[in-house]
C-alpha positions as CSV (number, residue, x, y, z in Angstrom):
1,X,42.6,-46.0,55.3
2,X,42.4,-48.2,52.0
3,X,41.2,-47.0,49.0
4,X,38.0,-49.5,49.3
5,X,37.2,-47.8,52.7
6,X,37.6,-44.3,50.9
7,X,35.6,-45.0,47.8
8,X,32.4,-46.0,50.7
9,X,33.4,-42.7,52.6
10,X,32.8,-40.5,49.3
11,X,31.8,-42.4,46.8
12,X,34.7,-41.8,44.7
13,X,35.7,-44.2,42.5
14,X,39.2,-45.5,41.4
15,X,40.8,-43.1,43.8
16,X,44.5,-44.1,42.6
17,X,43.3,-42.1,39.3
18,X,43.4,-38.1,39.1
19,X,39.2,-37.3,38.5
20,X,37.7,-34.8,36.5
21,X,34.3,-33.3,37.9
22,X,32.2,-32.7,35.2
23,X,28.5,-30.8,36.2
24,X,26.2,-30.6,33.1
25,X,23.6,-27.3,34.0
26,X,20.7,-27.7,31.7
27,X,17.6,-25.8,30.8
28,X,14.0,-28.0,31.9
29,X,11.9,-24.8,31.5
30,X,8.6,-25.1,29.6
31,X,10.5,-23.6,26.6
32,X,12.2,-26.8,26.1
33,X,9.2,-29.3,26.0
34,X,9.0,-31.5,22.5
35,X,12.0,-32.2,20.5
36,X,14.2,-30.2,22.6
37,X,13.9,-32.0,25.9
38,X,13.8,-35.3,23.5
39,X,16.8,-34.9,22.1
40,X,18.7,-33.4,25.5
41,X,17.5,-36.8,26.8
42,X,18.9,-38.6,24.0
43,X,22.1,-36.9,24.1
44,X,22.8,-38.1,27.9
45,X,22.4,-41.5,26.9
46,X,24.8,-41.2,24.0
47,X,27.4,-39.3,26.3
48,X,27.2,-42.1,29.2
49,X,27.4,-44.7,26.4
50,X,30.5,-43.1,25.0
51,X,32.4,-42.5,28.4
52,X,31.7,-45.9,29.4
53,X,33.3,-47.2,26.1
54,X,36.4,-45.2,27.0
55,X,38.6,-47.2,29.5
56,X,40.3,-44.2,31.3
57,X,37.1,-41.7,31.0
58,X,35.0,-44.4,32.8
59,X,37.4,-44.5,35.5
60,X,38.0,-40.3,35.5
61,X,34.9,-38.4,34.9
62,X,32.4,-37.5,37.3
63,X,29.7,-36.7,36.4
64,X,26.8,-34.5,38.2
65,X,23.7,-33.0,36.4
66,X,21.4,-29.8,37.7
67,X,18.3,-29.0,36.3
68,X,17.1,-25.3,36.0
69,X,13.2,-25.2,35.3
70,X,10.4,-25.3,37.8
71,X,13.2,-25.2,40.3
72,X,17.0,-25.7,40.7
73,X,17.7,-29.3,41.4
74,X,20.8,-31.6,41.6
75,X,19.1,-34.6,39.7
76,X,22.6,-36.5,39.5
77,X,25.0,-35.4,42.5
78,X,28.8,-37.0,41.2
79,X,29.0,-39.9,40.3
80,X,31.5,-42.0,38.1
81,X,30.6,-42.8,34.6
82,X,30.3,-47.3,35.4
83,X,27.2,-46.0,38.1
84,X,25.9,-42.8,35.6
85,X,22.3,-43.8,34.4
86,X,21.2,-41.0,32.3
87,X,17.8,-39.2,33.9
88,X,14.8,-38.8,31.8
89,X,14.2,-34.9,32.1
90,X,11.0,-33.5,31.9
91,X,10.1,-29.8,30.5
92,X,8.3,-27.0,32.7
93,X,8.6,-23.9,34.7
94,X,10.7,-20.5,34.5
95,X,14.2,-20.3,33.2
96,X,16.3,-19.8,37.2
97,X,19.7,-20.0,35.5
98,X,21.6,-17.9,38.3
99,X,20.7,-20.0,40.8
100,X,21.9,-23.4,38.9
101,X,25.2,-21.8,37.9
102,X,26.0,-20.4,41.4
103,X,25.0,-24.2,42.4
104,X,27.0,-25.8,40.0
105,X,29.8,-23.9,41.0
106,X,28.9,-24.9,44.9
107,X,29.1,-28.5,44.1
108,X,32.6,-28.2,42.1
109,X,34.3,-27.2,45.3
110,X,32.6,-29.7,47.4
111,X,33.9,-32.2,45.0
112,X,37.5,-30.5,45.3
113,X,37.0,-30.9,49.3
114,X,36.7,-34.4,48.7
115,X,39.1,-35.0,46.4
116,X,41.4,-33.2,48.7
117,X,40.3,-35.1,51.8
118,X,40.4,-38.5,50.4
119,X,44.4,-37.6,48.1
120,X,42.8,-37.8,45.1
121,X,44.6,-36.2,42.4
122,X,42.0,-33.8,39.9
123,X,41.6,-32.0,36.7
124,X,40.1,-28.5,36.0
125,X,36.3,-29.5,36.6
126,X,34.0,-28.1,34.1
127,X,30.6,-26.5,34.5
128,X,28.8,-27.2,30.8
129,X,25.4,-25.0,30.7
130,X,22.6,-25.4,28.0
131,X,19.9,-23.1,27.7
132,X,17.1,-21.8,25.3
133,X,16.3,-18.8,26.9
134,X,17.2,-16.1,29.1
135,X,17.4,-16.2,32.9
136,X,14.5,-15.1,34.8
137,X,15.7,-15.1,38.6
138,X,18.3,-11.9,37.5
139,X,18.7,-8.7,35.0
140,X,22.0,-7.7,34.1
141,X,23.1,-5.3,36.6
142,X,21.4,-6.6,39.8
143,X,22.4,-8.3,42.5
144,X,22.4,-11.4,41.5
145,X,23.7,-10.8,37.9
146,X,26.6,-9.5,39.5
147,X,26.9,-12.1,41.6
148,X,26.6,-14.8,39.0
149,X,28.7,-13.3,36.4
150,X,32.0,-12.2,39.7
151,X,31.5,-16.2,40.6
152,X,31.9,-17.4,36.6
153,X,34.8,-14.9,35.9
154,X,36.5,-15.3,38.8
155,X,36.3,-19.1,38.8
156,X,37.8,-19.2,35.3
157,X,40.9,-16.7,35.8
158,X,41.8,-18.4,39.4
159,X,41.4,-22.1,37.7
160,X,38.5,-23.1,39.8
161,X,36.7,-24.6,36.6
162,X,36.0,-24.0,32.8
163,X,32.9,-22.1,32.0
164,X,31.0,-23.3,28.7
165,X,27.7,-21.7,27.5
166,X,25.7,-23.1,24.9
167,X,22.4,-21.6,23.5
168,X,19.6,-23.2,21.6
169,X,17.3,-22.1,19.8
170,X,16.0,-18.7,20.9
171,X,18.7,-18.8,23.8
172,X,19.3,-14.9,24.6
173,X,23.0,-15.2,23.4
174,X,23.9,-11.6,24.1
175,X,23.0,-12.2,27.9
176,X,25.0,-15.7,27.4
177,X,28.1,-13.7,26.3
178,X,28.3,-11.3,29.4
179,X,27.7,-14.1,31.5
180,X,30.3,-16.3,29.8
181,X,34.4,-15.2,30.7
182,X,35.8,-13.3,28.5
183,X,38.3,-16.3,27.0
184,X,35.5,-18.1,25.7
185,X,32.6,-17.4,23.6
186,X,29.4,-18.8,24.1
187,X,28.2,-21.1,21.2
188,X,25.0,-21.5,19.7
189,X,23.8,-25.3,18.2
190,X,23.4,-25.8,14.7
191,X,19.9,-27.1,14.2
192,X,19.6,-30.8,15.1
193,X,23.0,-31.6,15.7
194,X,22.1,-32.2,19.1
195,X,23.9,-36.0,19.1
196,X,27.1,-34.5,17.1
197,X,27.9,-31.6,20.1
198,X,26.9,-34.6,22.4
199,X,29.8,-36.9,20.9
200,X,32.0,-33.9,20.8
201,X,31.6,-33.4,24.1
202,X,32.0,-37.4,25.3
203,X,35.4,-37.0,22.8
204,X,36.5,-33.9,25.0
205,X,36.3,-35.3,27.8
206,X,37.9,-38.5,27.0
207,X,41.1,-36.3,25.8
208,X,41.1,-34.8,29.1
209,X,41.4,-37.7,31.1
210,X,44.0,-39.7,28.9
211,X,46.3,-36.5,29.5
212,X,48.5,-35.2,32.6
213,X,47.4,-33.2,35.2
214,X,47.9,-29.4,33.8
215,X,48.9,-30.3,30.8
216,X,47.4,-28.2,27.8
217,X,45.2,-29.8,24.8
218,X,43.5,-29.4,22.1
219,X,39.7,-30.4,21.7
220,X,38.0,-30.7,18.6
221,X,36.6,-27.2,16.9
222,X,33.4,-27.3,17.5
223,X,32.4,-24.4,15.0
224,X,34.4,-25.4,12.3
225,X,32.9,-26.7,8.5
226,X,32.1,-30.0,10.1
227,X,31.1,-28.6,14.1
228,X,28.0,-28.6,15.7
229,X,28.1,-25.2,16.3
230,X,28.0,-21.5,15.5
231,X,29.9,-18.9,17.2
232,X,27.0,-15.7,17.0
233,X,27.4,-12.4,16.0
């Protein structure tokens, strides 16, 4: 089978180059309407125009998208960066954050599947979550806070993916540190510096996919005197 025929079978782009799956998990509850959801929207656009810039990210990131507010939904399932058009989200609903992350971690290994299935070499996929609240379909200590938080941990100490939390605004950011593994410390935005964690992210990405397969690097500190973000107490 040629690599045209494969690409129609899975919509996998450039399958000669090692992908990087890539699901954003972000918070369309009613919490976020105004500037909030306005400048999430804005920050899409400035990651896809960023990626698309990059020769090797273009051709390396997937990219999917789930929305957690009046329900869970995969807006963008993967795609490459070249097809990405960046959704505009709307705010409303509840705050169902267990059931997005156990779906973003559901797609990742269908992804893997395919990779698999089609010899397409991969990176560690990442699972990037924004939030301005606290979940609402699970409590710490029920059954699907246990759940949630076995499928995060787990996936991070087997190398299934890399977990990132980020709050905003009035994000519960104790509930976002249990829920986060314990190698990595969920961050909380500086005020409007929406576009900057935006670009660090697009940057962090790129590093990623001009790198070898396994190989260990160094992204940008994102909480240093110059970073978008705060690590809470």
């Amino acid at each position: 089978m040629d690599s045209d025929t494969l690409e129609q079978l899975v919509d996998i782009p450039y399958p000669q180059h090692p992908h990087c799956a890539t699901v954003l998990v972000l918070d369309t509850s009613a919490s976020m309407k105004g500037s909030k959801i306005a400048e999430l929207n804005e920050g899409l656009k400035i990651l896809a125009d960023e990626l698309v810039h990059d020769d090797l990210a273009a051709k390396r990131i997937d990219l999917a998208i789930i929305t957690f507010g009046r329900s869970v939904e995969v807006i963008q399932p993967f795609t490459g960066i070249i097809q990405f058009e960046p959704p505009e989200l709307e705010a409303g609903g509840y705050t169902p954050m267990g059931a997005a992350i156990l779906e973003a971690a559901s797609l990742i290994e269908k992804r893997k599947a395919e990779y698999r299935e089609t010899g397409v070499d991969y990176y560690r996929p990442w699972i990037f979550l924004i939030t301005d609240g606290q979940p609402t379909d699970m409590s710490r200590g029920d059954t699907r806070w246990q759940e949630v938080t076995g499928v995060i941990h787990s996936g991070e100490a087997d190398r299934k993916f890399l977990f990132w939390a980020l709050g905003v605004d009035q994000a519960n950011m104790s509930i976002l540190r249990e829920l986060s593994p314990p190698n990595r410390t969920p961050l909380q935005l500086r005020e409007a510096q929406w576009s900057e964690m935006f670009l660090w992210l697009s940057r962090s990405l790129a590093k990623i996919s001009d790198s070898r397969i396994g190989e260990q690097i160094n992204l940008e500190n994102p909480t240093g005197p110059d970073g978008w973000g705060v690590v809470p107490l």
